[in-house]
N, C-alpha and C positions, 0 to 999 in steps of 0.2 A: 504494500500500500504506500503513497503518495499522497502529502499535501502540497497542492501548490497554490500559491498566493498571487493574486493578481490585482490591479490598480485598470478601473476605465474611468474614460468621461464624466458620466452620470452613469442612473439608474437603468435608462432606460437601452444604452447600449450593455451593461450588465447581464442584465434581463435577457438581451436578445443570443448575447454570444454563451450562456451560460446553457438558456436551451436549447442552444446548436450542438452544445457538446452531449448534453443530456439524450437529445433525438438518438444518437448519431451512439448514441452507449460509450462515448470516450471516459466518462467521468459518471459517478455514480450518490453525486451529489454537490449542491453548490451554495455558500451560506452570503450572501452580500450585507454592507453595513456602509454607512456614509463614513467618509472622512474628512481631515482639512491634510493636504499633503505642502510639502516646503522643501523645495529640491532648485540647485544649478542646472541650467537648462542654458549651452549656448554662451555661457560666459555671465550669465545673469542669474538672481534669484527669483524665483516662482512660486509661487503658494496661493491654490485654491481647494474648493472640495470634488473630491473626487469621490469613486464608490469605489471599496476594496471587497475584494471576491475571493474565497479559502472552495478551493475544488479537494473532492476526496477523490480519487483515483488507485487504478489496478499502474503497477508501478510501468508496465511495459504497455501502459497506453500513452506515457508521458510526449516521446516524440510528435506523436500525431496532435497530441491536444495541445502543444505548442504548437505546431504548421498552422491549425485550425485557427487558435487565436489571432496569428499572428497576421492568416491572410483577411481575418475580419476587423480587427482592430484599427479602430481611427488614430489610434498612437504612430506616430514614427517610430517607437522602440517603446515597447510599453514594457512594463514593467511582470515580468514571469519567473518566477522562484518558487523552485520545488524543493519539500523537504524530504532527503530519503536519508534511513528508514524511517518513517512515520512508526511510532508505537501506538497500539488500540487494542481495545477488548476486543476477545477471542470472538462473541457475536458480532459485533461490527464487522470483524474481518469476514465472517461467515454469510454476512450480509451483501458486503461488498462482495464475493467471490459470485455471485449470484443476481445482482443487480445489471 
């Protein structure tokens, strides 16, 4: 298992690329939350809110559900970090193998 952490626009590109991965069985789960982010961009400081996105995933889906983001995302280079290995309960993991 894999978590990986993702940063969009808004909610509402969130929403869209999260049930793409969802449809599509990459990912078998996706939790979104608002933020305020504060990042060098280009030799500048930036800071607005964005939505941050925690995927749970099968760890050898990880490739794909990075291409996928990557060719939906409005970012130039968004932001994609995966934790491996994720540690979870033995049902979680049972769940995910099956999801």
């Amino acid at each position: 298992m894999i978590s990986i952490y993702v940063t969009f626009r808004d909610q509402q590109e969130a929403d869209k690329i999260c049930l793409h991965l969802l449809t599509k069985k990459l990912v078998a789960c996706s939790n979104t939350f608002p933020i305020r982010s504060s990042y060098l961009w280009k030799g500048k400081i930036k800071a607005h809110p964005e939505v941050a996105c925690l995927l749970k995933a099968k760890r050898q889906n990880y490739r794909a559900i990075e291409a996928e983001i990557k060719r939906l995302h409005s970012y130039e280079n968004p932001c994609i970090e995966a934790f491996r290995p994720a540690k979870a309960s033995r049902q979680f993991l049972k769940w995910l193998e099956f999801a």
